[in-house]
Residue, then its C-alpha position, 0 to 999 in steps of 0.5 A: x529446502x530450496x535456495x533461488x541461486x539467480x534472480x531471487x537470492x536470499x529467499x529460502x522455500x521450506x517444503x515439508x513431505x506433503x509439498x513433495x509429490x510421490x513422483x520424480x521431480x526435477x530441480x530448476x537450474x536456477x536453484x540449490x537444494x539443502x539437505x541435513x540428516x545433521x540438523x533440524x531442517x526447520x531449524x535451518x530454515x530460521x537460520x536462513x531467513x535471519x538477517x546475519x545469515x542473509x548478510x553472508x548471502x549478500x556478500x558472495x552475491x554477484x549483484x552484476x546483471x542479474x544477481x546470482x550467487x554459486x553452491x561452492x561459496x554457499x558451502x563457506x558459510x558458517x551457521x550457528x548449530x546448538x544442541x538438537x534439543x535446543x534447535x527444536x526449542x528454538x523452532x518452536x518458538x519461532x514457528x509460534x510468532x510465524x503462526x501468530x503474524x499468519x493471523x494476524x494477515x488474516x484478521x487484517x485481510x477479514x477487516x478489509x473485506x469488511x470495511x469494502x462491503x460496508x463501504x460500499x454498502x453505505x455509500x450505494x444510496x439510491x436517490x429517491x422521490x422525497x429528494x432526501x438523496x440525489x445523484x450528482x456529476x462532480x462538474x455540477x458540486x466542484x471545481x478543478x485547479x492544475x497543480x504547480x509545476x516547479x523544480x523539486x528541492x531537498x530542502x524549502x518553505x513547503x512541501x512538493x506533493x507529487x502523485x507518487x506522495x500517495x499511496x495505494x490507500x489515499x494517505x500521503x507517504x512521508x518517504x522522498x520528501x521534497x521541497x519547494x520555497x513559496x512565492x507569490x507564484x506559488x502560494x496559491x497552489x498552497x493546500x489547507x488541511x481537509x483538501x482533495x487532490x487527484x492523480x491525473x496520469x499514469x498508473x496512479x490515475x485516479x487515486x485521491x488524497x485527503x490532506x490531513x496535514x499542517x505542514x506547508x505543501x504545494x500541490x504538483x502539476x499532475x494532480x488536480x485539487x477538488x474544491x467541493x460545494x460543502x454545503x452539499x457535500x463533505x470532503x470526508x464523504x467524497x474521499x471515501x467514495x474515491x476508495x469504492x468500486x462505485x468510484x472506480x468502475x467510472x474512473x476506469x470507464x471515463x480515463x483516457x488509455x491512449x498512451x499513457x492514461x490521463x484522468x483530466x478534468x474532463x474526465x473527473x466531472x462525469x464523476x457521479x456520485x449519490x449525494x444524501x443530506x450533510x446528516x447522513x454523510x456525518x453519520x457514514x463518515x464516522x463509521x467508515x473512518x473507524x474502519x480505516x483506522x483499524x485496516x491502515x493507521x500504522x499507529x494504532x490499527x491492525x497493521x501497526x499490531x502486524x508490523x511490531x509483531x514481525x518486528x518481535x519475529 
């Protein structure tokens, strides 16, 4: 068993004989081997990783430049060390919860390969002579509004929505909150339940959230809220889209990458996207919300079933 002893303290590498080639091999100098004929090494292993075990570590950690930690001190340690029958029962049982969280990653991972292709598959609609299905650019089915640029507060009237709110799978993050009061400079800024808004800059360009929320919130200065024709085109329908490769293949192409990127307004309207009638999207809409749920709602989906289980873990 292998300890990083600068850099990554705390993680513990498990190698069983097959990761050891039959060859001499070296050890980084950056890291602790652990051996014991005394006791069960996957049994350790568990130790190890378990949160008393990792508060020691933390404690003779130097946190200093780069975190580092020596093997006389590692050799202080005290680790709880039952009867060998019982060390086997103990990895047995963990190893049981470890394979099932494996699984479970990999159901999820399945899941949104899933969700990806049918996405995809359903939203690649080639427009057609009957006109059932067009092509359209965002400049000619929306309009573009700056957000508001304020000073943030822990505390006020309405949430400040700032681009690191979203997250990777469009949804709004409900860590750092903060807060702004609203005036009569401000109240327009103000977001209805079912809006868009964009990230315009930096490494989050581009990324979309549909607001699903009944909270006051004000949207920032580095987002750009979508207000779609919705005679044409729903919300729901877009914002799906905005998670695709059909998305994204034009996003990246159309972002300015000098310095920082910017995804202006100039941008996003070359945005084209197939549009076919209200119906259809209805129809989309609804199977591809029930395979978000099960990919990213943490209070129902997959992922909520993966985080109790490492929870039991």
């Amino acid at each position: 068993m292998i300890l990083p002893n600068i850099g990554n303290c705390g993680e513990v590498y498990y190698l069983t004989p097959e990761d050891l080639p039959y060859k001499r091999c070296s050890l980084a100098t950056n890291a602790i081997l652990v051996r014991s004929e005394k006791v069960n090494m996957k049994y350790l292993k568990h130790v190890f990783l378990a949160n008393d075990f990792q508060l020691q570590l933390k404690k003779i950690t130097s946190p200093a430049g780069q975190t580092k930690f020596n093997k006389t001190d590692l050799k202080k340690l005290r680790v709880p060390i039952p009867p060998l029958e019982i060390q086997e029962e103990i990895v047995r049982i963990l190893d049981k919860f470890g394979k099932l969280e494996a699984e479970l990653e990999a159901e999820l991972e399945a899941r949104q390969s899933q969700y990806e292709f049918w996405r995809g598959k359903l939203l690649d609609n080639v427009p057609n002579k009957t006109n059932q299905i067009k092509k359209c650019k965002l400049e000619d089915i929306a309009k573009f509004t700056y957000g508001f640029t304020d000073t943030a507060l822990d505390n006020g009237d309405a949430r400040y929505i700032r681009i690191t709110d979203i997250s990777e799978t469009g949804y709004l993050l409900n860590n750092d909150i903060k807060y702004l009061n609203i005036s009569s400079e401000n109240e327009k800024y103000l977001l209805k339940k079912g809006d868009l808004v964009v990230a315009r800059t930096g490494a989050s360009y581009g990324k979309t959230l549909y607001f699903d929320d009944d909270n006051p919130s004000i949207y920032a200065s580095y987002l750009i809220k979508i207000d779609l024709d919705n005679s044409v085109i729903l919300n729901r329908y877009y914002w799906h889209f905005s998670k695709s490769y059909l998305y994204w293949n034009q996003a990246n192409n159309l972002v300015s990458k000098a310095g920082q990127p910017q995804f202006n307004s100039n941008a996003i309207k070359k945005i084209e996207i197939s549009v076919p009638p209200l119906k259809i999207q209805n129809k989309i809409v609804e199977v591809l919300d029930k395979f978000d749920i099960i990919c990213n709602d943490f209070g129902i989906g997959l992922p909520v079933e993966k985080e109790l289980r490492q929870k039991q873990y």
